[in-house]
C-alpha positions as CSV (number, residue, x, y, z in Angstrom):
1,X,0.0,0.0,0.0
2,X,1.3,3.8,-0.4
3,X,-0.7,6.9,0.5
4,X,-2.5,8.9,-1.6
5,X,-0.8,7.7,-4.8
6,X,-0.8,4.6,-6.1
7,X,-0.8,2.4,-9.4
8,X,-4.5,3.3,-10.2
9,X,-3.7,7.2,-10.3
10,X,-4.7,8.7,-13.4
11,X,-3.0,12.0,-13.6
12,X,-3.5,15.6,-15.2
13,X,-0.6,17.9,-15.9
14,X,-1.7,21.8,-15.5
15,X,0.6,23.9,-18.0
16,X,1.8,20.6,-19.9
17,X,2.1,22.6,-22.9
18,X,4.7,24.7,-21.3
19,X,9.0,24.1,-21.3
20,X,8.4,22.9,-17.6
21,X,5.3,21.2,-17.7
22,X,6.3,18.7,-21.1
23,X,9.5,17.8,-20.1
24,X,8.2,16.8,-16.3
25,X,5.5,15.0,-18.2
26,X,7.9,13.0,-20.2
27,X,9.7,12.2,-16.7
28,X,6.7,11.1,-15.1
29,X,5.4,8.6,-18.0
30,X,9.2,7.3,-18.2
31,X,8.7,6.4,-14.6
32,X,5.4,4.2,-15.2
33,X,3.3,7.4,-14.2
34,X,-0.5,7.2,-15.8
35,X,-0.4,10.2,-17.2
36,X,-4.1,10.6,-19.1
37,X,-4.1,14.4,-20.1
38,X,-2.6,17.8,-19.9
39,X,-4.6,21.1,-18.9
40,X,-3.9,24.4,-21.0
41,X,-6.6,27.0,-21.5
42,X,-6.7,28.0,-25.7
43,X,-5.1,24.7,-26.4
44,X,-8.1,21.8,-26.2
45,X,-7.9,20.0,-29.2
46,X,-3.9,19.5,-29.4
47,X,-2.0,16.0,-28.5
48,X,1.7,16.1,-26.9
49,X,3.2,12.6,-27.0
50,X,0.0,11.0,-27.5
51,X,-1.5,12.7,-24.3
52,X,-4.6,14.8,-25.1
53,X,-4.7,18.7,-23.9
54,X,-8.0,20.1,-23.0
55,X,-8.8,23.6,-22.3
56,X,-10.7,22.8,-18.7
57,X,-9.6,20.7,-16.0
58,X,-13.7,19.5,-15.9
59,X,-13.3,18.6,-19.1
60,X,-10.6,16.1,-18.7
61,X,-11.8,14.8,-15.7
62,X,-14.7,13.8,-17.8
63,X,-13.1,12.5,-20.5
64,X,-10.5,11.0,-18.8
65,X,-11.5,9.9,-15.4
66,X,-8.5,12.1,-13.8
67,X,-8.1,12.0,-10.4
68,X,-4.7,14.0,-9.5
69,X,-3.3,17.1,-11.3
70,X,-0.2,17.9,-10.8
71,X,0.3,22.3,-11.5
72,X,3.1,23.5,-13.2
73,X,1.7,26.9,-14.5
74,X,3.3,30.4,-13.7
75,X,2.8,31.8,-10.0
76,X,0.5,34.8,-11.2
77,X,-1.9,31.8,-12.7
78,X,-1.7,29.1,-10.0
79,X,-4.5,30.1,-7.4
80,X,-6.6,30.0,-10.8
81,X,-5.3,26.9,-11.8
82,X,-5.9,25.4,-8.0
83,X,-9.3,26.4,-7.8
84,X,-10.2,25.0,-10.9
85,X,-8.5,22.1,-10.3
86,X,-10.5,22.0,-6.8
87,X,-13.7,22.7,-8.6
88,X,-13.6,19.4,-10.8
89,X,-12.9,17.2,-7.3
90,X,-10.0,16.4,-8.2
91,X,-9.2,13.8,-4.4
92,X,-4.9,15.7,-4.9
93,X,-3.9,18.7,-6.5
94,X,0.5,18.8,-6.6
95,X,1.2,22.1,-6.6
96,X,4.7,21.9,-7.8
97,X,5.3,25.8,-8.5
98,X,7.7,28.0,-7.1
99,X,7.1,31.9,-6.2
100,X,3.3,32.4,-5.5
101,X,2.3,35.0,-3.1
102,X,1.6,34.0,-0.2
103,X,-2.0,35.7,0.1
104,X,-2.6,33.4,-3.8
105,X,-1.6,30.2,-1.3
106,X,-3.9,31.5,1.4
107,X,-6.8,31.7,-0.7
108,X,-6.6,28.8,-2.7
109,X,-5.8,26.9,0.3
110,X,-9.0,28.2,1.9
111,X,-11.0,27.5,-1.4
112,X,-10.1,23.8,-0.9
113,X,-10.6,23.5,2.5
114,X,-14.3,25.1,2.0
115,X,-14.7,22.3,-0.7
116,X,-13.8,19.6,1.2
117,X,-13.0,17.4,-1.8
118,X,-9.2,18.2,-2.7
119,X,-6.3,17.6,-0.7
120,X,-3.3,19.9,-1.6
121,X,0.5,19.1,-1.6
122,X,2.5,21.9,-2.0
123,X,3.1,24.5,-3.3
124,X,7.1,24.8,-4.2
125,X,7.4,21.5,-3.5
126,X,8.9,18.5,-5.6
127,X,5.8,16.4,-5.4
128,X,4.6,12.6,-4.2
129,X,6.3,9.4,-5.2
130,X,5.2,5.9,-4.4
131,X,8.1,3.8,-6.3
132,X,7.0,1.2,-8.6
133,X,3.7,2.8,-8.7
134,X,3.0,6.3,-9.4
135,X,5.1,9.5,-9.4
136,X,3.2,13.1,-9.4
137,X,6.0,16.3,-9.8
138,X,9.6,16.6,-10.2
139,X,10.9,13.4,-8.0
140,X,13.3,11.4,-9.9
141,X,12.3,8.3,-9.9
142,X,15.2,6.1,-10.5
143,X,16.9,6.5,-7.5
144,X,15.2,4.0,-5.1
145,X,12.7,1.2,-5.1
146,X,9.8,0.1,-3.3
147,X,10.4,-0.5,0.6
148,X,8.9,-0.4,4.1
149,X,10.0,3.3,4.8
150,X,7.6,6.8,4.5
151,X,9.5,10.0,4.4
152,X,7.8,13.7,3.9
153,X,9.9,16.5,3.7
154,X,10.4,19.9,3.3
155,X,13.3,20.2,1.1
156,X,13.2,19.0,-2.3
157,X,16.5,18.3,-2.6
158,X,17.1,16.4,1.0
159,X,14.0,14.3,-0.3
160,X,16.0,13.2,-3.3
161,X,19.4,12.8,-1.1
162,X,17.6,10.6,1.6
163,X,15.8,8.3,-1.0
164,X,19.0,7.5,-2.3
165,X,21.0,7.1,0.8
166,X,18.1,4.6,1.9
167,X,17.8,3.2,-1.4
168,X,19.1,-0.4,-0.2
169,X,15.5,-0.5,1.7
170,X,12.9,1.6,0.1
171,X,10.3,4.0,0.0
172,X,6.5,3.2,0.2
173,X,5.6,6.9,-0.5
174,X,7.6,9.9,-0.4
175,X,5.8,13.3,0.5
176,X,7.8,16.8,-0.6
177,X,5.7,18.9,1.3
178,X,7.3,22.4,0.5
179,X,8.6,24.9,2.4
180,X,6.5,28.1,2.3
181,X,4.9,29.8,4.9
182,X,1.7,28.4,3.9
183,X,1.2,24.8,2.4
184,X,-1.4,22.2,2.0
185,X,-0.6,19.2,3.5
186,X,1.9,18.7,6.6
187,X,4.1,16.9,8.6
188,X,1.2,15.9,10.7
189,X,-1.0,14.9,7.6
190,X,1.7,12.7,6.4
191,X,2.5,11.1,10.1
192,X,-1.2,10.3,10.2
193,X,-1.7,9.1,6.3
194,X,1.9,6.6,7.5
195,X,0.7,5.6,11.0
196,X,-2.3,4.1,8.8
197,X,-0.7,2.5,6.1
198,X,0.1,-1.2,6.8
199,X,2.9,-1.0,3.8
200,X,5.1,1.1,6.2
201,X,7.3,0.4,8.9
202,X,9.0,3.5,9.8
203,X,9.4,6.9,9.2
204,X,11.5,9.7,7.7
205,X,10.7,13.3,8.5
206,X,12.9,15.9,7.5
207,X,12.6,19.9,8.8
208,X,14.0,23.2,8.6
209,X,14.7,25.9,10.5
210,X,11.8,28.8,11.0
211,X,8.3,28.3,12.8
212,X,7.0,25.5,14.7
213,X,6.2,23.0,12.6
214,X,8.4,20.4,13.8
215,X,7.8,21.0,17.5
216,X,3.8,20.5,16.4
217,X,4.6,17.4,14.6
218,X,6.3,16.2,17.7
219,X,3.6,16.7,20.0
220,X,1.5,14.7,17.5
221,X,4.1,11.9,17.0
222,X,3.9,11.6,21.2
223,X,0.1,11.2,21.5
224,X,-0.5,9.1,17.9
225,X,2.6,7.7,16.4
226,X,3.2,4.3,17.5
227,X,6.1,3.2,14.2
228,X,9.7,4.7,14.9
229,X,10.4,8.0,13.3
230,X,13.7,9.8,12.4
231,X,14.5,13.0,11.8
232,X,17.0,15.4,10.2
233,X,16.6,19.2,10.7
234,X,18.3,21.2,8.3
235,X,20.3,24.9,9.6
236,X,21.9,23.6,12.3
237,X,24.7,26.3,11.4
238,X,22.2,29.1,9.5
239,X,22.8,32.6,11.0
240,X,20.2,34.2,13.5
241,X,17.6,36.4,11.1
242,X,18.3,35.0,7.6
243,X,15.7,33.2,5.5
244,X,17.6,30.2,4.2
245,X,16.7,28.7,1.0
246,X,12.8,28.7,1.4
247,X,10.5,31.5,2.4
248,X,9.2,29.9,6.0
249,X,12.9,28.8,6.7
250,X,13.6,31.8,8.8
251,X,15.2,32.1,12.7
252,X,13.5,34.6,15.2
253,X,15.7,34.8,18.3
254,X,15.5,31.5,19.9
255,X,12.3,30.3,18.3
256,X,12.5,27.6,15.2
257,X,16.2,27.0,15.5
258,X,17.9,23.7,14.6
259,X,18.6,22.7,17.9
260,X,15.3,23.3,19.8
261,X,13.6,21.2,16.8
262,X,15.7,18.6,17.5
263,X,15.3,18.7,21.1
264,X,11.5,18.6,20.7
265,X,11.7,16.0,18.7
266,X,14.1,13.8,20.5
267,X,12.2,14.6,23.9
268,X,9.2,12.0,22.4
269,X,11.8,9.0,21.1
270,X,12.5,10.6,17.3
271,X,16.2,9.7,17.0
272,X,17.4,12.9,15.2
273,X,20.4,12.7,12.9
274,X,23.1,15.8,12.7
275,X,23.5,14.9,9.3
276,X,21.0,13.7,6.2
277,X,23.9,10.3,6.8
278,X,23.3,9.9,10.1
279,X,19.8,10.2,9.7
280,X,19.8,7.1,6.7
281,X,22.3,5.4,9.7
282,X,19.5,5.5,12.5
283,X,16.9,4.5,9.9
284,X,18.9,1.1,8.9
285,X,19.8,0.0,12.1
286,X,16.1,0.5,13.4
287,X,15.1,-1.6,10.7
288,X,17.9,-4.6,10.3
289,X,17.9,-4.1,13.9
C-alpha cells in the first residue's frame, strides 16, 4: 500500500504545454506514471506525446476519469489553476510551483478547504512518489525502489538525497511537502496518512529551520505515532535572522532553531540525525535491527 498515490492514479498535468510542464511530463510517464491528459486554457484540441490537452480541467476529468493534477503553471496563474482544479474534485492537486504569493496560497488553500473534496501538496514543492507505482512532480524516480520506509519533507533536494542514501531498503511513498509559509498538506498529515498504512514500517521526517512546525509534529508523533520515526533538521549552522533557502525557513531569536527542533523531537523518542547520513544510519539500524 502507499498513501495517496498509487498504481490506479490517473494523472492531469496543469501547463503541460509549457517548457516545464512537457518535459516533467515526459519524466513522469518514463517512470510508469498514468499520465491521461494535460490542462492548458486556448489549447483543447492539441496532443503532446500521444497525451490529449483540454482547455478545462472538468473537461478532462470527464473525458479521462483524472483523479490528481499535478500544476506547473506560472505563479500569477496558480490560485486559478488550483481552484479549478479543486472545482472538478479532483481527491490531490500537486502544486509543484515556485514563487506564489503567499495571500494566492492562502486563498486557494482556503477554497479547498471550504470544498472539502481536494487535498493539496504543496506549493514549491517537488511532489509525491510511491516507487514502482505512481510519481506526481519533479521526483526522480530512478533513484530508489519500493520498501517499508515513509518519508515527507520539506526540502526537495534532502527528499532526493535521503531516497538515495536509503535506497538499499525503500520508499512506500515519499511526501515533498514544501517549504512556504503556507502549504497544504503537513508533517502531521503525512505522520497520520503513515501511521495508517500497513505497507510502512517506519518513518522519515525531515525539517528546517523557521516556525514550529516540527515541535507541532512532535507533539503529535507523542500522543498518535506508534512506528519509529527519524529525523533530520536542516540549519543547524544558519545565521540568527536569515531566510535560508525557502521562504518559512527563517530564525527569530531562539524560536524555530535547529537545535530546539531537534530537542522537541528527540524529547518524544525521534532519534534525530546531525547529518541527512546519520539520519539514513539510525533508519537502517532501526530496521535490520
Amino acid at each position: 500500500m502507499t498513501i495517496w498515490l498509487d498504481a490506479g492514479s490517473r494523472i492531469l498535468v496543469q501547463g503541460m504545454t509549457g517548457s516545464e510542464g512537457t518535459k516533467h511530463t515526459r519524466r513522469m510517464v518514463a517512470s510508469g506514471a498514468d499520465v491521461v491528459a494535460g490542462v492548458t486554457p486556448g489549447k483543447g484540441g492539441h496532443v503532446v506525446d500521444g497525451i490529449p490537452v483540454f482547455g478545462a480541467v472538468g473537461e478532462a476529468v470527464v473525458a479521462t476519469g483524472a483523479n490528481v493534477s499535478v500544476v506547473f503553471v506560472p505563479p500569477r496563474f496558480a490560485q486559478a489553476a488550483v481552484e479549478e482544479a479543486v472545482d472538478a474534485k479532483i481527491p490531490l492537486c500537486v502544486v509543484i510551483t515556485e514563487g506564489i504569493p503567499v495571500h494566492d496560497t492562502a486563498k486557494f488553500f482556503q477554497y479547498a478547504q471550504n470544498a472539502g473534496s481536494t487535498r493539496i501538496i504543496g506549493p514549491n514543492c517537488p511532489g509525491i512518489i510511491s516507487p514502482g507505482q505512481s510519481n506526481a512532480g519533479i521526483i526522480p524516480a530512478d533513484i530508489t525502489g519500493a520498501g517499508p520506509i515513509g518519508l515527507v519533507s520539506k526540502s526537495g533536494t534532502l527528499t532526493y538525497q535521503m531516497m538515495y542514501e536509503l535506497n538499499d531498503i525503500g520508499f512506500s511513498t515519499a511526501v515533498g511537502i514544501g517549504g512556504d509559509p503556507i502549504i497544504g498538506t503537513t508533517h502531521i498529515d503525512c505522520l497520520a496518512a503513515f501511521e495508517a498504512d500497513p505497507a510502512t514500517e517506519a518513518i522519515v521526517m525531515i525539517g528546517e529551520i523557521g516556525g514550529d512546525a516540527e515541535e507541532r509534529a512532535a507533539a503529535f508523533i507523542a500522543e498518535n505515532v506508534t512506528k519509529p520515526v527519524v529525523g533530520y533538521v536542516a540549519g543547524f549552522t544558519a545565521p540568527e535572522g536569515k531566510t535560508m533557502g525557502h521562504a518559512g525557513a527563517i530564525v527569530s531569536g531562539s524560536a524555530g532553531t535547529a537545535v530546539a527542533k531537534k530537542d522537541a523531537l528527540e524529547a518524544v523518542g525521534v532519534k534525530v540525525g546531525q547529518t541527512p547520513s546519520e539520519a539514513a544510519r539510525l533508519m537502517r539500524s532501526i530496521l535490520r535491527g
